[in-house]
C-alpha positions as CSV (number, residue, x, y, z in Angstrom):
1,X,117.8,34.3,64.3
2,X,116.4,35.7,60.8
3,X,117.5,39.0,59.6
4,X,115.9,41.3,57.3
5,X,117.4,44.5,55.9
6,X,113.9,46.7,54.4
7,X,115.6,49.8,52.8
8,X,113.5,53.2,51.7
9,X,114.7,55.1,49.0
10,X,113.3,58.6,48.3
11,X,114.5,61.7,45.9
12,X,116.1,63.3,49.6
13,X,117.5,60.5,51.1
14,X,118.0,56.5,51.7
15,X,116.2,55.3,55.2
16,X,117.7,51.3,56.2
17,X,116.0,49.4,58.3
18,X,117.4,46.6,60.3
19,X,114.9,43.8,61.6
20,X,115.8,41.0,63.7
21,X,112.7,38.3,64.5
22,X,110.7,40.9,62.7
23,X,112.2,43.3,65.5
24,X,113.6,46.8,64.4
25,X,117.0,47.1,65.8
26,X,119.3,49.1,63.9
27,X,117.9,52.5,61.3
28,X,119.9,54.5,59.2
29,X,119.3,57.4,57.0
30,X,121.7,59.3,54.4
31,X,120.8,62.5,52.6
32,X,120.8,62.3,48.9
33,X,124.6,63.7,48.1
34,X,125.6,63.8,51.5
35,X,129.5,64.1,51.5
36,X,132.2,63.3,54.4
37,X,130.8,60.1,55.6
38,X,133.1,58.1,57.7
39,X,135.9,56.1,55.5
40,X,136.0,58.6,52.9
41,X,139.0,59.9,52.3
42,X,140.4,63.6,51.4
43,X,143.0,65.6,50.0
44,X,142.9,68.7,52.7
45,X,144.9,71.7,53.7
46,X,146.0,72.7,57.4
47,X,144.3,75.9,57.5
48,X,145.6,76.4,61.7
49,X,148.5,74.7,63.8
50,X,147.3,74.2,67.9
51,X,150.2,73.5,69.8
52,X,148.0,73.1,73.1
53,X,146.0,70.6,71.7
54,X,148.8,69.1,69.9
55,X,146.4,69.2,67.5
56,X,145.5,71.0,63.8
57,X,142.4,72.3,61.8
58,X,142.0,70.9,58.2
59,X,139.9,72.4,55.4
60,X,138.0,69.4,53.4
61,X,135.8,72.0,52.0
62,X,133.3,70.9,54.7
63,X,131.7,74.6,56.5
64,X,133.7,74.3,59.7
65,X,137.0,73.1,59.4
66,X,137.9,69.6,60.0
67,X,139.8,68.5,63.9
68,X,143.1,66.3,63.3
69,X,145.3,65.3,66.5
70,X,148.7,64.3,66.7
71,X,148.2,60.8,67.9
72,X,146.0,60.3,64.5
73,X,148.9,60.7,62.3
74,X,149.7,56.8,62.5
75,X,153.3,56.1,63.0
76,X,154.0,55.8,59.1
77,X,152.9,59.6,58.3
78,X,156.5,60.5,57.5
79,X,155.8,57.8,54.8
80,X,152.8,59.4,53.4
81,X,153.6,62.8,53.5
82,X,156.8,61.3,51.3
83,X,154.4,59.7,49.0
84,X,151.5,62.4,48.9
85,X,154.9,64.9,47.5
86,X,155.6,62.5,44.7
87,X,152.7,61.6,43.7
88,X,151.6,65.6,43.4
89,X,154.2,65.9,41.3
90,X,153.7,66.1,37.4
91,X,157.6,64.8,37.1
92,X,156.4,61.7,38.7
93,X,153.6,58.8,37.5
94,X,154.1,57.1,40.7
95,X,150.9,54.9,41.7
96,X,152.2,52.0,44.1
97,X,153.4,52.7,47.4
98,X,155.9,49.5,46.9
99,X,158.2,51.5,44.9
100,X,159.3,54.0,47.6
101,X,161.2,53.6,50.2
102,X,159.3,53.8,54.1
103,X,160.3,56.8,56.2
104,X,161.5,55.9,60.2
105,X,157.6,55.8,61.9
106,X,157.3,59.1,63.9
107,X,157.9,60.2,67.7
108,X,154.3,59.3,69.4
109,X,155.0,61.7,72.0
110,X,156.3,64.3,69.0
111,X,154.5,67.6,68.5
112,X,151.9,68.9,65.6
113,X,154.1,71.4,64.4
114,X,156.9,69.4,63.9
115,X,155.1,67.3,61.5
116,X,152.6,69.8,60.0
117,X,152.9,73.1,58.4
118,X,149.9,76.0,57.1
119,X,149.1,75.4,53.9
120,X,150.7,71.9,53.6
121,X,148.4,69.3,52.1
122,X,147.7,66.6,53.4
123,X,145.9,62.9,52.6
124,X,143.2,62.7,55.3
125,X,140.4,60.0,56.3
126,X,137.2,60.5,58.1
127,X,137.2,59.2,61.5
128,X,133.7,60.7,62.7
129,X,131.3,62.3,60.8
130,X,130.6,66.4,61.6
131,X,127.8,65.8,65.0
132,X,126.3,69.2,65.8
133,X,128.5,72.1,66.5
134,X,131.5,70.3,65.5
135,X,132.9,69.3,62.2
136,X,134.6,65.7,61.1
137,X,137.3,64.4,63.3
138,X,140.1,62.7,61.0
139,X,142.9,60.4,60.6
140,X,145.7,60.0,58.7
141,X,146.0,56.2,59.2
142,X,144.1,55.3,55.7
143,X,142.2,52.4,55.6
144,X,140.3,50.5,53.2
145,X,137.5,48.3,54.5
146,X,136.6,45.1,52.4
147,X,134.1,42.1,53.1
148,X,136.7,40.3,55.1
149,X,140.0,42.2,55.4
150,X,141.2,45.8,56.0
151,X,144.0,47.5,54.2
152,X,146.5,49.3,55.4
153,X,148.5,51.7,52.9
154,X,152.2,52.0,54.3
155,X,151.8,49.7,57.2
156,X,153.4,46.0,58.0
157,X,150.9,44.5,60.2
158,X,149.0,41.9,60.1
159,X,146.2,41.8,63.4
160,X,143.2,39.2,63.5
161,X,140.1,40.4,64.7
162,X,139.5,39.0,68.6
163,X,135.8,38.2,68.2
164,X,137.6,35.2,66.6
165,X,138.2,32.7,69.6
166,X,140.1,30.1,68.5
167,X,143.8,30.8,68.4
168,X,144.4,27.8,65.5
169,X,141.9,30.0,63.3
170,X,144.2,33.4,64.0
171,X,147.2,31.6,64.0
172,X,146.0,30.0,60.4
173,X,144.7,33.1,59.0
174,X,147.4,35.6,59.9
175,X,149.9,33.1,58.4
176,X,147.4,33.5,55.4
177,X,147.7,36.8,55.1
178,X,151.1,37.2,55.7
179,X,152.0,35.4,52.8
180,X,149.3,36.6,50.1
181,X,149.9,40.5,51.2
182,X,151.5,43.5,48.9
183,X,155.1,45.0,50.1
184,X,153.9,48.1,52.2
185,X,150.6,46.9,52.6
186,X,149.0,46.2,56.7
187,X,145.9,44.0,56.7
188,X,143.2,43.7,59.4
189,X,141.5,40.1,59.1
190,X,138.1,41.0,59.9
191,X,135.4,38.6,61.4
192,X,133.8,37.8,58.5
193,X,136.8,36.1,57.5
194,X,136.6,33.1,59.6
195,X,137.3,29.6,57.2
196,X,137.7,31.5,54.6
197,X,140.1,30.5,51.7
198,X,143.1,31.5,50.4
199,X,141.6,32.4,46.4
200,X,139.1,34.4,48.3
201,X,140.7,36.6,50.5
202,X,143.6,36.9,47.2
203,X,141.2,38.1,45.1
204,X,139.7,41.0,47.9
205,X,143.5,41.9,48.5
206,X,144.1,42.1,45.0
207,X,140.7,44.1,44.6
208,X,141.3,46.7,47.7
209,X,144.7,47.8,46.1
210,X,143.1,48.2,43.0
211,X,140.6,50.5,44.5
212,X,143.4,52.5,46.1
213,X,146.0,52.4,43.6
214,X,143.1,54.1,41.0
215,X,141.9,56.6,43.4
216,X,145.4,58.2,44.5
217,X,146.4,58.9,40.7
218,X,143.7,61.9,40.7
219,X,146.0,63.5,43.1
220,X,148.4,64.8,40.7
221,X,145.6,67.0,39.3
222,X,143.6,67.3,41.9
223,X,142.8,71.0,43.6
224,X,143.0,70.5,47.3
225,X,140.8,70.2,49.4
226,X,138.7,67.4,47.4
227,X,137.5,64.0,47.7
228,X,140.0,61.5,46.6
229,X,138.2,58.1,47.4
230,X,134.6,57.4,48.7
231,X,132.6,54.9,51.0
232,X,130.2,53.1,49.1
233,X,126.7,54.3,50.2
234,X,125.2,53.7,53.0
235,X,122.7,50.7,52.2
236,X,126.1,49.0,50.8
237,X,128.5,49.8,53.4
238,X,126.1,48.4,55.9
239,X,125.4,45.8,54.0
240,X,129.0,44.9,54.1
241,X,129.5,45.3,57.9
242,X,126.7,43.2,59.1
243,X,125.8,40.7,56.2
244,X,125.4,37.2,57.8
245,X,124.0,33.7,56.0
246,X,121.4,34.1,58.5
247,X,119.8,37.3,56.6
248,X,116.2,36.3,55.2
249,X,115.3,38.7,53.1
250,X,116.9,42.7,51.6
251,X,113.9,44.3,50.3
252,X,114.5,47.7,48.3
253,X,111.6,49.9,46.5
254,X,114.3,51.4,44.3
255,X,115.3,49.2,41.0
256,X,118.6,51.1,40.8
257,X,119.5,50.3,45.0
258,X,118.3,47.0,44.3
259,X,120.8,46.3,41.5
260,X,123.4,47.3,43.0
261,X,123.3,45.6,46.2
262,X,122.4,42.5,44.6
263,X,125.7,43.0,42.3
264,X,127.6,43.5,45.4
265,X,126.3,40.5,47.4
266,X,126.8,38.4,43.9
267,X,130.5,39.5,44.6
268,X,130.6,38.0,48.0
269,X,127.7,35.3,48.5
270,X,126.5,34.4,44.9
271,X,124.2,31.8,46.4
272,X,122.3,34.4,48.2
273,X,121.8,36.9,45.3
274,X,117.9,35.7,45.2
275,X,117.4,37.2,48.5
276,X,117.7,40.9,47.5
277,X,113.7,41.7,46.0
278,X,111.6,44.8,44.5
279,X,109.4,46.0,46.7
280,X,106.2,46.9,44.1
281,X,103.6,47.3,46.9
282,X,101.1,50.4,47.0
283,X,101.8,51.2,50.9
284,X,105.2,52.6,51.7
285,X,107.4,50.0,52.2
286,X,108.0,50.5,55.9
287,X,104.2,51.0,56.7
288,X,104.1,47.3,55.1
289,X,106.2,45.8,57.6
290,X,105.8,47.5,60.4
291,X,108.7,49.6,60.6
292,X,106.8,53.1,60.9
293,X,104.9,51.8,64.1
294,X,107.8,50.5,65.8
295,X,109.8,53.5,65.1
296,X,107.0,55.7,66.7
297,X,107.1,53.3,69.9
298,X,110.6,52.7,69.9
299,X,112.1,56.8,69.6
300,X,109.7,58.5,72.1
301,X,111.1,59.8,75.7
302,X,109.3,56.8,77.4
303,X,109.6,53.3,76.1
304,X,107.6,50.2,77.2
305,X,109.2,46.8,77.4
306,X,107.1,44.4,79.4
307,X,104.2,44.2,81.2
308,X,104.1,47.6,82.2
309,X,107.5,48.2,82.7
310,X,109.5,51.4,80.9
311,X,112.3,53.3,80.2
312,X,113.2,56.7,80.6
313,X,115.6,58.1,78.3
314,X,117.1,61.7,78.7
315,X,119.7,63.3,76.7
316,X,122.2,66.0,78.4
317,X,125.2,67.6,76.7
318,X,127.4,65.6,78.3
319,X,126.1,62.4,78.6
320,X,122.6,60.1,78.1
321,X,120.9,58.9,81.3
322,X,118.3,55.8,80.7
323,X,116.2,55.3,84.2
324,X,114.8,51.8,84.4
325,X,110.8,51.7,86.3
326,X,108.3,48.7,87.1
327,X,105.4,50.8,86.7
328,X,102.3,48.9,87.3
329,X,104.2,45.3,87.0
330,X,103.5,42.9,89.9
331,X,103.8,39.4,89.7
332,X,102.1,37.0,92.5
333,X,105.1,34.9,94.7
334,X,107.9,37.1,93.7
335,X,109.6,39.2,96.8
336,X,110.7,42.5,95.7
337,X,114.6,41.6,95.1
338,X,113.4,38.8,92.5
339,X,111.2,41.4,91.0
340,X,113.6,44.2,90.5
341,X,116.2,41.4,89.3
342,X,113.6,39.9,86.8
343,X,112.6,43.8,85.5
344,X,115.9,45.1,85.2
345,X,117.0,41.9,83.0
346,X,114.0,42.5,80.7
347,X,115.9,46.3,81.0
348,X,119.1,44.9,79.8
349,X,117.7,43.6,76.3
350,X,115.6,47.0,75.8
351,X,118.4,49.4,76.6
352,X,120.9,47.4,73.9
353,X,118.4,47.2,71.4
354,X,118.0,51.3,72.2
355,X,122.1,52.0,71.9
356,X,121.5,50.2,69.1
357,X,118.6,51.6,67.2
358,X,119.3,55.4,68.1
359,X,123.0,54.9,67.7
360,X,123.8,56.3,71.0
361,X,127.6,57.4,71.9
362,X,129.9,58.8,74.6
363,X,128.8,58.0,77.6
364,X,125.5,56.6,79.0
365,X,125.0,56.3,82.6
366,X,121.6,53.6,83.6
367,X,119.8,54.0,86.8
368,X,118.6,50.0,87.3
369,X,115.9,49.2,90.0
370,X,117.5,48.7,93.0
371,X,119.1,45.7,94.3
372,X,120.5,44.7,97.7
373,X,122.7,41.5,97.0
374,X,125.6,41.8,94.9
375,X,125.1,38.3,93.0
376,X,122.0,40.3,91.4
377,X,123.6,43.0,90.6
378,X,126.4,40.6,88.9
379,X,123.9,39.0,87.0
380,X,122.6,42.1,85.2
381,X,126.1,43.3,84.8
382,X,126.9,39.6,82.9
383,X,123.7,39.5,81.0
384,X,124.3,43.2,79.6
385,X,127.9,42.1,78.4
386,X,126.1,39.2,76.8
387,X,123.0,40.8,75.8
388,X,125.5,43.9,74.1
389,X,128.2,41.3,72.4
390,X,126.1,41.5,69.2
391,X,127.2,45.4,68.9
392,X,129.7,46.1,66.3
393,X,130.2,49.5,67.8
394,X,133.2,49.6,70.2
395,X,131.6,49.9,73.7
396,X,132.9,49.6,77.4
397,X,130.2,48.2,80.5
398,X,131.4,48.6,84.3
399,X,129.8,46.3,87.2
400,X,126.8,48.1,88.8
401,X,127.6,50.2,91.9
402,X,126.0,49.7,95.0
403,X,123.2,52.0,93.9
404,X,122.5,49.7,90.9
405,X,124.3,52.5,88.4
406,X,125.5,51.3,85.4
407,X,128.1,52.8,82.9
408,X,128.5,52.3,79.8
409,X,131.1,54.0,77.0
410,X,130.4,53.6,73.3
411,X,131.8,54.6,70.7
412,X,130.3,57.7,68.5
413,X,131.1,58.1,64.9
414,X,127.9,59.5,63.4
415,X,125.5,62.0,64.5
416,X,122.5,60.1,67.1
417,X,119.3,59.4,65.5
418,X,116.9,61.5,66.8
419,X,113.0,60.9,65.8
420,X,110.3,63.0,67.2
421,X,107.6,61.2,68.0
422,X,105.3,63.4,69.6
423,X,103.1,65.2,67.4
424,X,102.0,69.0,66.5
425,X,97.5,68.9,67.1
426,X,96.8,68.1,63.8
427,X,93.6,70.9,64.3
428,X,95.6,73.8,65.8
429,X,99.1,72.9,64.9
430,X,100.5,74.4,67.9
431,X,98.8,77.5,68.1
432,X,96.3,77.1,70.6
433,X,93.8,78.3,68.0
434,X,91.2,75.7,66.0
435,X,91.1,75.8,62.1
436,X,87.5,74.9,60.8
437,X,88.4,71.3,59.7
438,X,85.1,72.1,56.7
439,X,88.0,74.1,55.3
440,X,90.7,71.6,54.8
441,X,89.1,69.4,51.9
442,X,88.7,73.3,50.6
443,X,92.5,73.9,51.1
444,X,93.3,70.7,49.1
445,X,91.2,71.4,46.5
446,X,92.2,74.9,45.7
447,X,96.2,73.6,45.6
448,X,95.5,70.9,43.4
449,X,93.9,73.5,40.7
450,X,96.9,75.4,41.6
451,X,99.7,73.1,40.8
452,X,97.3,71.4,37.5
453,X,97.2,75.3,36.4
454,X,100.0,77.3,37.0
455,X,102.9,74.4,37.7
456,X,101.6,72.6,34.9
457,X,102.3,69.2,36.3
458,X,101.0,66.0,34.6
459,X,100.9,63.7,38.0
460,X,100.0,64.1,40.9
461,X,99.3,62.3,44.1
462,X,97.9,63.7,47.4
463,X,98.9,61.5,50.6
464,X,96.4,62.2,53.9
465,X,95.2,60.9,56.5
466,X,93.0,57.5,55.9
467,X,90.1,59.8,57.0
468,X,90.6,62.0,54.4
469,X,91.2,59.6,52.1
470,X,87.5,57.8,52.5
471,X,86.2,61.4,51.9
472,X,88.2,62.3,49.3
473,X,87.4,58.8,47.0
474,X,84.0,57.8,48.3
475,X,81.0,57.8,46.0
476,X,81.0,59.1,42.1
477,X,80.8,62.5,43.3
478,X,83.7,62.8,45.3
479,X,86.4,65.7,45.1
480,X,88.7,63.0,43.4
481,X,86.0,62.8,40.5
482,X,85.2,66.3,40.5
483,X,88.9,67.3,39.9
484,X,89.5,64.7,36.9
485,X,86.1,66.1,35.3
486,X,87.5,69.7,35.7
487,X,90.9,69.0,34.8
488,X,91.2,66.3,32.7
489,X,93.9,64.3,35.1
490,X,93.7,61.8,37.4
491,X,94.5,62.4,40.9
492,X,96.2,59.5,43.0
493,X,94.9,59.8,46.3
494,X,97.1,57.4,49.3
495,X,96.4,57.1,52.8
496,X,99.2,57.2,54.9
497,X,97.9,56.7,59.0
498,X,101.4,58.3,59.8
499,X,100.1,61.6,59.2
500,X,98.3,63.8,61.5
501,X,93.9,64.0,60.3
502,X,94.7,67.4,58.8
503,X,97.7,67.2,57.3
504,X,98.7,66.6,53.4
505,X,101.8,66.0,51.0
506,X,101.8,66.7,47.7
507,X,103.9,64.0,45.2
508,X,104.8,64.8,41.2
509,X,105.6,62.8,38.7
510,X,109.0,62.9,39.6
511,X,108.0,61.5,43.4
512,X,109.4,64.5,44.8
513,X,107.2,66.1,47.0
514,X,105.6,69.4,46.1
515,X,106.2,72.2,48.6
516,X,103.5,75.0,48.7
């Protein structure tokens, strides 16, 4: 299977796209600057004590206050607490954990207040990002996630990851570990791990306490709350979680993104550095490949998936409901328990690749075409544990009840993806009421003397509908012309079939878009 990673970089924000077989299957966006992404890690302040949750609220400096539970202080907070005092101190220049002495772990069935105080600081990590209402959900179990291993500050453990099956391999690489690993130092062997050598997984040891040991000596000057270490970005991080030798091609259209991710897979596959290309194409880069259409066919309420066949997929407060149909499908020989088995199957691939795709957590509840023998019902229920396997997200399927329900839990870190698919009537744009569409060329033309004039830009480029475009370029009288003959500048005009016929962006020189 070949994997291709297409990432689009704009002024606002960094969309990734994930294509297996040419297929979308995972996208991704960050904001430009966005802040308390999940791994970063936070001096706070325990702005309110809840005994009934067992449970406090922590100021980050995000706008609502951040939710830490007892059972997420890990067993060695007595440890850090001890360390996060002397290292805030200005009488000490303290910056290895391995010179202090490990605090007894703490009661698990202890309470908050016992261990937390107002006002106390405190070194937190982002567990889940803020989703609507709420705001980030934290730990105080630190971790610091490398290519192949995890680190642990104040822990002892070594764990293997169980997607590796044989036992010699865990038994060989925890011995590994156990004997190339800092004093007060945990490690999570990681899949990526598998066969790897001892130099190799030295050096990302070596290079994960170096990345902690310089981050923690801002603390001593440090104004709580702040951020004391960050995630790489998002194209990277992602990178790092699901890079595989199987991955074709990582095409960027920014020279900067591009650089750096090819630095970072130099660092951990230097044979596959040539991989990572410039995207220097007119189009947007995912109107090239195919990404825009699949993400308008793949985000709507109602998705096709064969031969006439669809989901259904709903979104409640508390949970997602994805209804499996037939629709028009009919094939000649096939009773209708071989049918519904054969649809629901073709279901099964669809409905990962949507968990997948729209990142979908908590609980999802699927309503399968219905199927009297329980051997069917079996077989979906093994095929989506097989079909689902390839999910790095932590997920839990149940067997199908006698009404062909399925469950599913998974787990929900960042907010969903949510793409609206359906469009405003590009003539009446919601209102019920027509706009002359004589008037629109009118509209563009008055805004582009407008921003030449009295914003004083020196580029410009006007995006429309292909439509538009044709009018707007054809012949050596068209508005294009006009407007360089009356203004002296050149007007880039780019057809983008993603917008509606009467719509229209404005880009500067800058490539930030021009709001009016």
């Amino acid at each position: 299977m070949s994997s291709d990673l297409i990432i689009d970089v704009s002024p606002s924000e960094i969309v990734i796209a994930l294509l297996e077989n040419k297929r979308l299957v995972e996208l991704g966006r960050e904001k430009s600057g966005a802040k308390f992404a999940v791994g970063d890690i936070y001096l706070g302040k325990v702005k309110k004590i809840m005994p009934s949750l067992n449970a406090a609220f922590i100021d980050v400096g995000y706008e609502k206050d951040a939710f830490l539970h007892y059972l997420d202080l890990g067993p060695q907070f007595s440890t850090l607490n001890k360390f996060l005092r002397l290292v805030s101190s200005r009488k000490n220049k303290i910056t290895s954990i391995s010179r202090i002495q490990s605090e007894p772990d703490i009661n698990k069935e202890g309470s908050i207040g016992e261990q937390l105080k107002v006002g106390q600081k405190i070194l937190v990590q982002i567990a889940k990002e803020p989703i609507s209402t709420k705001g980030p959900r934290l730990t105080s179990e630190i971790s610091i996630a490398g290519r192949n291993l995890v680190l642990m500050p104040f822990s002892d453990k070594v764990s293997v990851s169980q997607k590796i099956r044989s036992n010699e391999e865990k038994i060989r690489l925890k011995t590994l570990v156990q004997s190339i690993r800092p004093r007060k130092y945990g490690v999570i062997v990681r899949t990526a791990a598998e066969e790897k050598q001892v130099a190799e997984l030295d050096q990302e040891i070596r290079r994960l306490v170096e990345k902690w040991e310089s981050a923690i000596v801002k603390l001593g000057r440090m104004n709580n709350p702040g951020l004391v270490l960050g995630e790489m970005d998002r194209a990277t991080a992602l990178l790092r979680d699901i890079y595989h030798p199987n991955f074709s091609n990582i095409i960027v259209n920014d020279p900067g993104v591009a650089e750096e991710i090819a630095l970072y897979l130099e660092s951990i596959d230097p044979d596959k550095k040539k991989i990572v290309k410039l995207f220097k194409g007119r189009q947007p880069v995912f109107e090239h490949y195919g990404i825009e259409k699949q993400i308008k066919t793949s985000f709507g309420k109602t998705v096709s998936f064969r031969n006439g066949a669809y989901l259904i997929i709903e979104h409640t407060e508390a949970f997602h409901v994805i209804d499996v149909n037939s629709g028009n499908r009919a094939k000649s020989g096939m009773d209708q328990e071989a049918s519904a088995l054969d649809v629901n199957l073709a279901a099964c691939e669809e409905i990962a690749r949507q968990l997948r795709l729209r990142d979908m957590g908590g609980i999802i509840v699927i309503d399968f075409i219905d199927m009297n023998q329980p051997a069917n019902r079996h077989k979906v229920y093994e095929f989506m544990k097989e079909i689902m396997a390839g999910d790095r997200t932590k997920h839990n399927i149940l067997p199908l009840s006698k009404f062909c329900l399925m469950q599913i839990t998974r787990q929900r870190v960042r907010p969903e993806e949510h793409i609206e698919t359906a469009e405003v009537c590009p003539v009446c744009k919601g209102s019920g009421k027509v706009v002359p569409t004589l008037l629109i060329a009118d509209e563009i033309h008055s805004k582009v003397g407008y921003i030449f004039r009295d914003l004083n830009k020196r580029k410009l480029t006007v995006s429309v509908h292909p439509y538009l475009a044709a009018y707007l370029t054809n012949g050596w009288r068209s508005p294009r012309n006009k407007w360089f003959l009356k203004y002296y500048k050149w007007v880039k005009v780019t057809a983008n079939p993603a917008l509606p016929l009467t719509e229209y962006r404005f880009i500067d020189e800058s490539k930030e878009e021009i709001i009016l």
